[in-house]
N, C-alpha and C positions, 0 to 999 in steps of 0.2 A: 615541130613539137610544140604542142602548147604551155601555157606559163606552169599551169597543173602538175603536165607530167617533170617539166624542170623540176619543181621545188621536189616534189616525189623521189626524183633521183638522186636529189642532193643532198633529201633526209636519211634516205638507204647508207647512201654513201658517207654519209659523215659516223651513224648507226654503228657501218661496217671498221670506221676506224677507231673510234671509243672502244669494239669489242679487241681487237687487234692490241691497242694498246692494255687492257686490261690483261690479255694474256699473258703479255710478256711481263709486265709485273708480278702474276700469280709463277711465271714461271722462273722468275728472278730469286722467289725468297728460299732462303733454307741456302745460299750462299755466300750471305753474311759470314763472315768470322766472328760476330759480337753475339751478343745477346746468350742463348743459354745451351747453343749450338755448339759441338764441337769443332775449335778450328782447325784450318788447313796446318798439315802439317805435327799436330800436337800429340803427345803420346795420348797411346789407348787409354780410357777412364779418366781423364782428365776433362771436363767441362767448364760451362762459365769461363767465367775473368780468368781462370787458372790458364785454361786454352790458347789465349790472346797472348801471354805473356810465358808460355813453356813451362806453367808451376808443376814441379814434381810433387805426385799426391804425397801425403802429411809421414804416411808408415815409409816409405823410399826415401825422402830428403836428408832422413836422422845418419851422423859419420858414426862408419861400422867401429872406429874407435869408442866411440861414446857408446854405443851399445856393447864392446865387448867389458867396460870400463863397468857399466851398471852389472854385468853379469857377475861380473867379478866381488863387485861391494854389498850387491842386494841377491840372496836366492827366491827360488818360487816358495822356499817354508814359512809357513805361518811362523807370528814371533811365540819364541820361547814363551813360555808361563811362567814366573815368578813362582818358586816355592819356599825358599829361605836365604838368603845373604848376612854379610856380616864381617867383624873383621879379627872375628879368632875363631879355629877350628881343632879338632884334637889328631887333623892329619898332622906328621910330619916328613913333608916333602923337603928332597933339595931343587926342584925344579916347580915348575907348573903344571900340575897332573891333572888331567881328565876321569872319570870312573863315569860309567855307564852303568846304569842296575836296572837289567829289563823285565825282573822277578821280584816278585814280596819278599822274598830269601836273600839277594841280592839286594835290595833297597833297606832292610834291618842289617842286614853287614856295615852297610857302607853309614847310616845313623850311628849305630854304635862305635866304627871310629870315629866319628864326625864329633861324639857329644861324649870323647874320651879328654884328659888331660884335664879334666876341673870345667871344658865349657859347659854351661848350663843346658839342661834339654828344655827342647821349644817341640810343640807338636806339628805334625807335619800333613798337611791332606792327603788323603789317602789316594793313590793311584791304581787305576784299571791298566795291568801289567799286561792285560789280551792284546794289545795294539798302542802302549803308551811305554814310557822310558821316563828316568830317574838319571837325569845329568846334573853331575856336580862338578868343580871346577876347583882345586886347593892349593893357594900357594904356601910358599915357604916364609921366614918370618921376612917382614919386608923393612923397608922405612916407614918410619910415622907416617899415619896421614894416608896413605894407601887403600885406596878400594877396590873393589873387580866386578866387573857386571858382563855375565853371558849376552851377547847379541844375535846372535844366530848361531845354527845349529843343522850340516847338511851334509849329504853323502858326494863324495869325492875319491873317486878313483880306490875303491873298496873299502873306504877309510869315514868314518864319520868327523868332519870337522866344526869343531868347536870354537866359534869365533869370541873372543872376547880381551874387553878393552879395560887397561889398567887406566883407574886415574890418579894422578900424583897430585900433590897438595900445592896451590901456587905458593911464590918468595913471600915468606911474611905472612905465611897464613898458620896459625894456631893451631895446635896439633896433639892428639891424646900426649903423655907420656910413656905409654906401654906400645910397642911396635906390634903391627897386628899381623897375625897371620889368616887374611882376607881370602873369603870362598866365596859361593854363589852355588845354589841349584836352581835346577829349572825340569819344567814335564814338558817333553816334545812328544811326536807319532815315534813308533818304533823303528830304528835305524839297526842295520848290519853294518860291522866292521870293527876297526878296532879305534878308539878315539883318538885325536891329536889336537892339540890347542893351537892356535892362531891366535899369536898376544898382537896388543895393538895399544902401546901406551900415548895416552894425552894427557898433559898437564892444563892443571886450570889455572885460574886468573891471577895474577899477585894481588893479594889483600892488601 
């Protein structure tokens, strides 16, 4: 064999193991566990760094406590609308009453007790009764210091509930001298059923 064909052969042959090894690198990748690759083992839809470490995607990982917890405190209804508050009214309840007025006929009923007993009339924006509602909320005379604010407002087992929160005056805070008999209305979408209040008192600070 001449020196020629050596070197020829040994350039083939070295040629043929650079290609050889290049293979099995192209045929190595995509078996990584890193990078941006799904790993071994990981749940479905889980990618990236999540993969490597078994992260459960973001909507899974939250405790079914905690979500039954927010259904409970927060609904899917937009917030009430403010339409008038205050802390004398010319209903006289013995409890905490709800009235619903889903008509112009029903919404001057319930004005007119509202702005009986000496309260002064205040005007009221007017409401589109095709698809809208007139919730008020009235209590009975209370302790000084007492207010009421509607916070939501949502249908529940055929019943519309009325959510809302008494606040009491902290120790040492200064207080009308006339006890008020504190309301609140509000415009929601139109609800079916009959209303019920869900009182929820907080006290404030001590002055």
């Amino acid at each position: 064999m001449t020196h020629n064909a050596f070197q020829l052969r040994m350039r083939t042959a070295f040629l043929m193991l650079i290609a050889v090894m290049a293979l099995g690198l192209l045929a190595g990748c995509g078996d990584d566990d890193s990078g941006t690759e799904t790993g071994k083992g990981a749940p479905p839809g889980v990618t990236g760094d999540e993969a490597g470490g078994f992260t459960v995607e973001a909507g899974k990982q939250r405790d079914p406590k905690d979500i039954a917890e927010e259904k409970e405190n927060f609904s899917s209804e937009p917030p009430p609308i403010q339409i008038l508050s205050g802390d004398q009214t010319g209903y006289r309840v013995d409890e905490p009453t709800a009235i619903i007025a889903r008509s112009n006929k029903e919404a001057a009923a319930m004005r007119k007790q509202h702005f009986s007993h000496g309260v002064k009339k205040e005007s009221i924006v007017p409401i589109d009764y095709t698809d809208r509602q007139l919730v008020g909320v009235f209590m009975p005379e209370s302790k000084r210091g007492v207010l009421i604010s509607i916070t939501d407002i949502y249908e529940d087992d055929g019943k519309v509930i009325v959510k809302t929160t008494r606040l009491l005056p902290g120790d040492g805070c200064k207080t009308a001298k006339t006890k008020p008999r504190p309301f609140h209305m509000v415009e929601t979408r139109k609800m079916q059923g009959q209303p019920e209040v869900k009182l929820e008192d907080i006290e404030a600070s001590a002055c």
